[in-house]
C-alpha positions as CSV (number, residue, x, y, z in Angstrom):
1,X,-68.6,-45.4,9.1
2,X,-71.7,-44.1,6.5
3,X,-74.7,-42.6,7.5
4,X,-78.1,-43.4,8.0
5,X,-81.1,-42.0,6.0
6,X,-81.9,-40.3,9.4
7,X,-78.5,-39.4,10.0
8,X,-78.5,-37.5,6.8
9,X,-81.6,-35.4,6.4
10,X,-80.8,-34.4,10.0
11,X,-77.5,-33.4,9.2
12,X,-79.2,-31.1,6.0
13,X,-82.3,-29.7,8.5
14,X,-79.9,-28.5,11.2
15,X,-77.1,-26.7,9.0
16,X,-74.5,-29.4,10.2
17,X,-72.0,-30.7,8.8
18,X,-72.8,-34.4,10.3
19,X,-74.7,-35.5,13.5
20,X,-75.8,-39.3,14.8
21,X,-78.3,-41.6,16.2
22,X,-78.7,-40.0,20.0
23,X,-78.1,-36.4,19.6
24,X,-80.0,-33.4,19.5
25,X,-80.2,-31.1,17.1
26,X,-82.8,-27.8,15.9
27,X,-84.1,-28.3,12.7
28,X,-86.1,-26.3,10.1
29,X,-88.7,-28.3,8.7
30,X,-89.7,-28.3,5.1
31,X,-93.6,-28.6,6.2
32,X,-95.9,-28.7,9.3
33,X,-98.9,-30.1,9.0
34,X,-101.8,-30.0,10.8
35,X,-105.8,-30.3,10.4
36,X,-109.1,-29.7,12.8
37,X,-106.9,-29.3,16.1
38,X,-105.4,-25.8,14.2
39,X,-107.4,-24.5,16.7
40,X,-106.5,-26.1,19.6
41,X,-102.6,-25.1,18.3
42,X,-103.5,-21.5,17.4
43,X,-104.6,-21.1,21.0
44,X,-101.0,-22.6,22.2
45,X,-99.5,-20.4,19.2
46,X,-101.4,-16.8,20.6
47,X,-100.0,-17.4,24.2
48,X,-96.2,-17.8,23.6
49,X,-96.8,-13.8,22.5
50,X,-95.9,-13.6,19.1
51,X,-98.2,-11.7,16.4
52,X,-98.0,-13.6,13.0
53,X,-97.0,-16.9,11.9
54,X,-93.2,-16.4,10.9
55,X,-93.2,-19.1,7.7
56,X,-97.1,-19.3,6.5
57,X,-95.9,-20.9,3.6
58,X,-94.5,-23.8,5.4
59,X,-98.0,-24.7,7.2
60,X,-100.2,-27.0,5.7
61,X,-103.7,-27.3,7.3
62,X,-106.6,-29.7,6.3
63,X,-109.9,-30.3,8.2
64,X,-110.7,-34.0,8.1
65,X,-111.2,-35.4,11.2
66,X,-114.8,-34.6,11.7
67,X,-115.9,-33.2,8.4
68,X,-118.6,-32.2,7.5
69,X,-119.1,-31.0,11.4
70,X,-121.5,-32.9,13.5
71,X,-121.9,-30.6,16.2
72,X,-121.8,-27.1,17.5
73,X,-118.7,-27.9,19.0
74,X,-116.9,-29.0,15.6
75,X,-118.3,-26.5,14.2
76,X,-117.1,-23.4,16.2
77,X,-113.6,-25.8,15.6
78,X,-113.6,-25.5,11.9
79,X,-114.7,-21.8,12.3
80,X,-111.7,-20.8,14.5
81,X,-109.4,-22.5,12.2
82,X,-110.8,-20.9,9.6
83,X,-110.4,-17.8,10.5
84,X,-107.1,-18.2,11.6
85,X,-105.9,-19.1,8.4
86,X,-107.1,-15.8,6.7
87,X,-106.0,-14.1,9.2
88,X,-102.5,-15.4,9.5
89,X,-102.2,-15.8,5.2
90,X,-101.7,-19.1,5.5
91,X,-102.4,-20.2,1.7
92,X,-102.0,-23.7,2.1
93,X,-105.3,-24.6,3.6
94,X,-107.9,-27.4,2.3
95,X,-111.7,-27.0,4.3
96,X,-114.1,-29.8,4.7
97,X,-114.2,-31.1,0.6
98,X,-110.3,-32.0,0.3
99,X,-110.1,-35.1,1.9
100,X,-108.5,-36.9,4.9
101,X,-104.7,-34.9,5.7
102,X,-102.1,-37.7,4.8
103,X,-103.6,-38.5,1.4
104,X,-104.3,-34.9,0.7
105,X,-101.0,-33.4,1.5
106,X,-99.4,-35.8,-1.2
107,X,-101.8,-34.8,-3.7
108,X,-100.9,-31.5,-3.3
109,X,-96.9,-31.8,-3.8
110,X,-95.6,-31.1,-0.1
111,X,-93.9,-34.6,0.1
112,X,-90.8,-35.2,-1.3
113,X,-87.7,-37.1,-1.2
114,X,-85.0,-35.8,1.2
115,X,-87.6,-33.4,3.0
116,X,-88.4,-32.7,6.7
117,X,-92.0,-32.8,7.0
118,X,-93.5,-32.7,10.3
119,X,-97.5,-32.7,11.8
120,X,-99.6,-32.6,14.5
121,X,-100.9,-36.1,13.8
122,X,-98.9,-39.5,15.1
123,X,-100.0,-40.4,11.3
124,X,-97.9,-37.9,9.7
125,X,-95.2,-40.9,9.1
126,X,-96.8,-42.0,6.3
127,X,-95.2,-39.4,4.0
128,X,-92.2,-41.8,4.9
129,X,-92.9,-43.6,1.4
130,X,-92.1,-40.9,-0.8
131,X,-88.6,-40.9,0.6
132,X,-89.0,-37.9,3.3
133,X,-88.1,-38.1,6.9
134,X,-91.8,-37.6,8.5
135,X,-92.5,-37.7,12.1
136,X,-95.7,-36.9,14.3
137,X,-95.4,-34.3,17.3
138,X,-97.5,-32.9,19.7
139,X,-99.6,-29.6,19.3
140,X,-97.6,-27.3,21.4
141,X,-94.5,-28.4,19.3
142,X,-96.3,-27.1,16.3
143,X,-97.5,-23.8,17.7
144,X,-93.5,-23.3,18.2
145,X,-92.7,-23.9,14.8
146,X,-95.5,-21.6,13.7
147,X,-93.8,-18.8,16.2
148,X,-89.8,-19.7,15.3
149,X,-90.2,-21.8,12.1
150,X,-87.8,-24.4,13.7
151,X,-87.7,-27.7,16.7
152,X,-85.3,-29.5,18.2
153,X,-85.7,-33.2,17.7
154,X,-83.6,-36.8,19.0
155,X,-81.7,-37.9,16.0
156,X,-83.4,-42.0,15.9
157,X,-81.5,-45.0,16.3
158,X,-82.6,-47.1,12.9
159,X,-84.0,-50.3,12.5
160,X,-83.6,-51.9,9.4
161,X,-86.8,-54.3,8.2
162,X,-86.0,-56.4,5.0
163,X,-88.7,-58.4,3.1
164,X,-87.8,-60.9,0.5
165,X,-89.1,-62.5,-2.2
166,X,-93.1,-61.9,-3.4
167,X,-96.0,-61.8,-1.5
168,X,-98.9,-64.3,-2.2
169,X,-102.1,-64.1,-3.7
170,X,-104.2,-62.6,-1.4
171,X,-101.6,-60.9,1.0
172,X,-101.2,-57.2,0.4
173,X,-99.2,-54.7,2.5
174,X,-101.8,-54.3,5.3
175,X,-101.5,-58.1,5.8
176,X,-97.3,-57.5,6.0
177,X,-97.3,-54.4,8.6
178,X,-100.0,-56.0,11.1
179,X,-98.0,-59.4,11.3
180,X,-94.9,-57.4,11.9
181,X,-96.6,-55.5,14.6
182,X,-97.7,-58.1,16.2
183,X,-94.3,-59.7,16.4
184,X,-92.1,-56.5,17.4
185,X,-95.4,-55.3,20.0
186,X,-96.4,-52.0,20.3
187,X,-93.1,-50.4,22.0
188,X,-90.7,-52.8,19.2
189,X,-89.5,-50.0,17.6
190,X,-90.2,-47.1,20.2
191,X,-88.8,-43.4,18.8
192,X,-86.4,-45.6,16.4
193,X,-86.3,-44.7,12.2
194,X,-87.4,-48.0,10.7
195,X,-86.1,-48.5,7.0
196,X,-88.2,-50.8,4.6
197,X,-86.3,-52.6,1.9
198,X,-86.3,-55.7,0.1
199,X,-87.3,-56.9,-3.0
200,X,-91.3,-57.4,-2.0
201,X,-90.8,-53.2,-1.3
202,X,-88.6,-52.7,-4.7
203,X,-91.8,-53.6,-6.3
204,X,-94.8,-52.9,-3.7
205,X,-96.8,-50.3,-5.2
206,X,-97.2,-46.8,-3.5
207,X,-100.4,-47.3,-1.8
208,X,-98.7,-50.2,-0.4
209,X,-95.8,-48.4,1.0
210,X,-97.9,-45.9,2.3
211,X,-99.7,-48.1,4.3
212,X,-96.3,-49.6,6.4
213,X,-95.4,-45.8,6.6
214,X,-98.2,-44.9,8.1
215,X,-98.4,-47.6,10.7
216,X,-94.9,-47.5,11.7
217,X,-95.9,-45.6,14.3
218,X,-98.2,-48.1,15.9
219,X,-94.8,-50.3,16.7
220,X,-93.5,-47.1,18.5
221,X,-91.3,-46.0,15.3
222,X,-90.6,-42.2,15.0
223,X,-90.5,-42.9,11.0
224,X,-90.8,-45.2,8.5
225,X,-89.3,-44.8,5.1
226,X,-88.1,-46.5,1.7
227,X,-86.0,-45.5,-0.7
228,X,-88.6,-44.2,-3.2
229,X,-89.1,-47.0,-6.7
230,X,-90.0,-45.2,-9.8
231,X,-93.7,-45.2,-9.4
232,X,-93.0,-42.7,-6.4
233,X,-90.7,-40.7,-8.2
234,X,-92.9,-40.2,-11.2
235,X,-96.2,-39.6,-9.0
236,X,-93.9,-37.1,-6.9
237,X,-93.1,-35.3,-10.2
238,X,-96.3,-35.1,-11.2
239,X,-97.5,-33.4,-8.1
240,X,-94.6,-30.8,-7.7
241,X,-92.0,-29.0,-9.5
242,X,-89.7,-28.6,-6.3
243,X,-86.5,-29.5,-7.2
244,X,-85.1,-32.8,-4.5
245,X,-83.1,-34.9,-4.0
246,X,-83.4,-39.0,-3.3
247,X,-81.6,-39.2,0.5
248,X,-80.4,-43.1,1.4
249,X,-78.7,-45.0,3.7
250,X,-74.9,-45.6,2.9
251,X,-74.1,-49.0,2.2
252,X,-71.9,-49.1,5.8
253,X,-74.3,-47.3,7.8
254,X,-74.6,-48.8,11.2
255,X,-78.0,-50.0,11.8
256,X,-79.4,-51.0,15.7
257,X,-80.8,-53.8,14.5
258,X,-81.6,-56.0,10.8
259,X,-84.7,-57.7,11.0
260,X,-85.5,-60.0,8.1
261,X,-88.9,-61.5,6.6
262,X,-89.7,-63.6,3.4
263,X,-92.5,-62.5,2.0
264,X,-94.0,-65.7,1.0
265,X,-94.3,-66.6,5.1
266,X,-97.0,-63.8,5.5
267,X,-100.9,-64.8,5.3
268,X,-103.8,-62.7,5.8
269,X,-103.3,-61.3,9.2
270,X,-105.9,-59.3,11.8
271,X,-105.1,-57.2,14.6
272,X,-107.9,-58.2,17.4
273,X,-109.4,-56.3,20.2
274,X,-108.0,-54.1,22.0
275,X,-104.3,-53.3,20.6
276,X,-102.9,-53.3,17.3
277,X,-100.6,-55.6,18.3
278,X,-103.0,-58.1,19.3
279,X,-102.4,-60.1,15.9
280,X,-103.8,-63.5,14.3
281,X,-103.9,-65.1,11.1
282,X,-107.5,-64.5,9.4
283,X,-108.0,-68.4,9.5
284,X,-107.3,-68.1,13.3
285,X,-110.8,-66.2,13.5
286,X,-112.6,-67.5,10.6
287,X,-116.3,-67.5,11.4
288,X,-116.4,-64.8,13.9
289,X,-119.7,-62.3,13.3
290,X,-119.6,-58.8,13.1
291,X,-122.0,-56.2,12.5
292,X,-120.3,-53.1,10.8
293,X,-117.3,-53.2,8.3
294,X,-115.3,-49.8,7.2
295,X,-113.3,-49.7,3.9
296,X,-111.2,-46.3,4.0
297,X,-109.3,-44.0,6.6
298,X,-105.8,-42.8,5.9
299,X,-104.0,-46.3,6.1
300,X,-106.5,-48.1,3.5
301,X,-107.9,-45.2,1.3
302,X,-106.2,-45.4,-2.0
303,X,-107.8,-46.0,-5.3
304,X,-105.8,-49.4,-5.1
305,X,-107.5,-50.5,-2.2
306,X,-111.4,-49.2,-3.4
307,X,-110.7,-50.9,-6.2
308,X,-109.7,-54.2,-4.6
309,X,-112.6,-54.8,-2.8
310,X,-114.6,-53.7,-5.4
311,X,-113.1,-56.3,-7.9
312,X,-114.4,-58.9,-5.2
313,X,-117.9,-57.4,-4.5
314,X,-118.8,-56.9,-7.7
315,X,-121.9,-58.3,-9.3
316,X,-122.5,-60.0,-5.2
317,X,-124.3,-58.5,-2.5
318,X,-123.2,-58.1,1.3
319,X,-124.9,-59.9,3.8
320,X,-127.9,-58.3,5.1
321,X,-126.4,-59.4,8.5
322,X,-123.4,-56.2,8.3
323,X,-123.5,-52.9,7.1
324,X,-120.2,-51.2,4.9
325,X,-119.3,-47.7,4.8
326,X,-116.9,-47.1,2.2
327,X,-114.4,-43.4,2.9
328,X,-112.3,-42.4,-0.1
329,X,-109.8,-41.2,1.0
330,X,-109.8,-37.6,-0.9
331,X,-111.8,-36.5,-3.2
332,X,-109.6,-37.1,-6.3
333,X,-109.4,-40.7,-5.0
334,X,-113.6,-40.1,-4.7
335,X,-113.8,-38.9,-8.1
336,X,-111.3,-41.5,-9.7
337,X,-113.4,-44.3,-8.3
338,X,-116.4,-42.7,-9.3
339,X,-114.8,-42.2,-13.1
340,X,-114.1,-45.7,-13.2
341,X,-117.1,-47.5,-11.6
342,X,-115.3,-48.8,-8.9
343,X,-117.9,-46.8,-6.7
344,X,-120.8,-48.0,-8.5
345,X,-119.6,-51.6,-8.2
346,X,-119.6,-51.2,-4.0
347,X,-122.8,-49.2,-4.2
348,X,-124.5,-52.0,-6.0
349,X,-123.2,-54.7,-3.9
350,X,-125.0,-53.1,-0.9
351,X,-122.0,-50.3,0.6
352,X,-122.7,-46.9,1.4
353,X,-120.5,-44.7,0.1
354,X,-119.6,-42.1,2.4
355,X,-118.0,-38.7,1.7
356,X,-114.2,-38.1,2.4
357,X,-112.7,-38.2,5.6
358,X,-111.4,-40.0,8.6
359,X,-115.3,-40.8,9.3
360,X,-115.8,-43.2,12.0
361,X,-112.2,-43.9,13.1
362,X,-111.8,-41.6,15.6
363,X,-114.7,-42.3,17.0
364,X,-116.9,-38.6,16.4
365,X,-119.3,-39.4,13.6
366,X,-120.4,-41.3,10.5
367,X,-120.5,-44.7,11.9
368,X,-120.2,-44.6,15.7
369,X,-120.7,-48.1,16.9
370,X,-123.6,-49.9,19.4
371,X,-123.3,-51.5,22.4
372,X,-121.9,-54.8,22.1
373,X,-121.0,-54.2,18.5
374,X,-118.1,-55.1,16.4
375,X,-116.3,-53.7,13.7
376,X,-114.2,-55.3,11.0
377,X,-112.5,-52.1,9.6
378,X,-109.4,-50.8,7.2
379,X,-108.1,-48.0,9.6
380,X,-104.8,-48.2,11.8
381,X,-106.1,-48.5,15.6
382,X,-108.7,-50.7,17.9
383,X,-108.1,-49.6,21.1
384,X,-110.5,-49.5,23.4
385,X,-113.4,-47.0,22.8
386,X,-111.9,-45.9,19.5
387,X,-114.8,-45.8,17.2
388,X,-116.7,-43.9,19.6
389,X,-117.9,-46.8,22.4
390,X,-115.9,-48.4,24.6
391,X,-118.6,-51.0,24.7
392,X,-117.7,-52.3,21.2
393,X,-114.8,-54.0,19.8
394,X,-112.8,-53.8,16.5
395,X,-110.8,-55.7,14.4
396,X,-108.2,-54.4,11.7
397,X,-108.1,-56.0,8.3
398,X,-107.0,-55.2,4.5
399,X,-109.4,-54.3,2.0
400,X,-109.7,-58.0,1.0
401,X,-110.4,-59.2,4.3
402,X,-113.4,-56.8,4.3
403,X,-114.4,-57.3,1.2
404,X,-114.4,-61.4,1.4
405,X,-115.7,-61.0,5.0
406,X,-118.8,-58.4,4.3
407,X,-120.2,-61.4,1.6
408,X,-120.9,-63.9,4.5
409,X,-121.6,-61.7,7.5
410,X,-118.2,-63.5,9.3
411,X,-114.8,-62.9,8.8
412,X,-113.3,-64.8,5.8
413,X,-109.9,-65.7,4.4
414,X,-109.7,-63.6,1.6
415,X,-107.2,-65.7,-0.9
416,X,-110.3,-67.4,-2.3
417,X,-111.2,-64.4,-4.6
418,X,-107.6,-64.9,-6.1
419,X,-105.3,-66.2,-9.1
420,X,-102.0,-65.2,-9.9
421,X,-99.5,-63.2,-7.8
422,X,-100.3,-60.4,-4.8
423,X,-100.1,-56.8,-4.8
């Protein structure tokens, strides 16, 4: 019987010669992520008694959660981490102008094919689309692999997800991964390795991928991958000169379970208050008012996306009825949309173009909401409270939902902006 994707890198990571789905085994990981709660982990790091960080060129930190700070209290966080970092040598650190962690960590060349790459963030699967076997884990778990350089982890059982066929006009990933939420719930795939593959992900571009990486985890997946296509490869080239290797499921691997979609069944899709999984058809809420719209945050970021909205906004104005902050998702991707107008174009059409970060989405600054107040946003969760006020709700959309919706004030099928194939 072959091996799994999962099956394999763990096999590599532990110095073993094979393992499978259910057991345990130690690995080293490649990378360990983690942003503004370094602190939090350097105080867990100083009490299991060791002096220095024993592989400072494996940690990877990047403030982005509440940057620039908003308070005292963010900004004796930052400071902390700050200092930690010089004082530990950890070189691979990006302060408050970088951008949001699972964009920025790409950009800089720690995510490969065939690598362990683990963070302190439940977001950290999203490096699953460049072909690496990413997971999230908790805080404490990262201050031991600062102090040992290694964790022991469950081998995952893996579900196999295949997608036929080409999406429509006006259906992009985010539309694909909220529909398949909402069908599997929030626990459908809970601490399993999800594989992506199909013909709609041979040719899905790699903001697109990203984007089902990332929100893997909000079916209860402890990854999400895809064998990487060649825009991945060459973009992974471009960023590092690490040598790798492409790691994939053997034709007779034995999969838990084979779930499979045709891509021209999905529509524009919406999760609804208060759980991700709490999904609908954009048509099924057609109409509905909301007051604040948010086009950015780790899942919906990308150049691609900035741009896609901004192909429908431009030379229109946004109803005076909603406001729309607009978070690149780095500031390459800030600087790329600037070079090429796409900023401009949502400036014009009434958006306020924010700086990079996670901004509002966690619910600390830049775009808390009212009472009563709802939010039509790009970002990856709606639960209760999440953008700062449990008093308001919000609903998760793609960048065309937004972008239609922000025009009329109500939320709007998007495929009317449209011709020709998806993306």
């Amino acid at each position: 019987m072959g091996k799994t994707f999962a099956e394999k890198i763990m096999a590599a990571k532990s110095g073993r010669r094979a393992v499978s789905a259910s057991d345990i085994v130690t690995v080293k990981p490649d990378f360990v992520m983690s942003h503004d709660n370094s602190a939090a982990i350097s105080k867990t790091f100083r009490g299991i008694g060791v002096d220095r960080v024993v592989c400072p060129e494996k940690v990877v930190i990047i403030l982005d959660h509440c940057v620039p700070a908003a308070s005292d209290k963010y900004a004796n966080n930052h400071k902390v981490v700050r200092e930690f970092v010089a004082e530990m040598g950890i070189e691979n650190f990006f302060d408050i102008n970088a951008g949001i962690c699972h964009q920025v960590l790409p950009e800089q060349g720690f995510a490969c094919p065939g690598e362990l790459i683990l963070g302190s963030d439940s977001h950290t699967t999203t490096y699953g689309a460049f072909g690496a076997f990413a997971a999230g884990i908790g805080r404490s778990e990262a201050a031991a692999i600062w102090a040992t350089g290694e964790l022991w982890l469950r081998v995952p059982e893996t579900h196999r997800i295949e997608i036929g066929g080409r999406l429509p006009a006006g259906v992009t990933a985010k539309d694909v991964i909220l529909s398949i939420i909402g069908q599997l719930g929030a626990d459908g795939v809970l601490y399993k390795a999800v594989e992506f593959t199909g013909s709609a992900i041979d040719e899905m571009s790699l903001a697109g991928r990203m984007v089902l990486a990332n929100m893997t985890v909000e079916m209860g997946g402890k990854i999400g991958y895809m064998t990487p296509n060649e825009e991945t490869l060459t973009f992974v080239r471009s960023r590092s000169s690490r040598d790798f290797d492409v790691v994939t499921s053997d034709p007779d691997a034995e999969y838990e379970r084979v779930i499979r979609y045709a891509a021209a069944d999905f529509v524009p899709t919406l999760s609804c208050p208060h759980t991700v999984d709490n999904t609908a058809p954009v048509t099924d809420k057609a109409g509905t008012p909301f007051h604040q719209a948010v086009l950015g945050t780790c899942t919906n970021g990308r150049l691609e996306d900035l741009g896609l909205a901004a192909r429908i906004l431009k030379g229109r104005r946004i109803s005076r009825r909603v406001r729309l902050l607009v978070f690149p998702a780095s500031q390459e991707v800030y600087r790329d949309a600037m070079r090429q107008g796409i900023l401009a174009d949502l400036a014009e059409a009434g958006a306020v173009i924010m700086n990079s970060g996670c901004g509002p989405c966690l619910g600390a600054h830049e775009g808390v909401l009212a009472d009563g107040e709802v939010c039509l946003s790009t970002a990856n969760r709606n639960f209760k409270g999440r953008m700062g006020n449990p008093n308001s709700e919000v609903y998760l959309a793609s960048p065309a939902t937004v972008a239609a919706s922000v025009l009329t004030g109500l939320i709007t099928d998007p495929r009317e902006f449209f011709q020709g194939g998806g993306r």
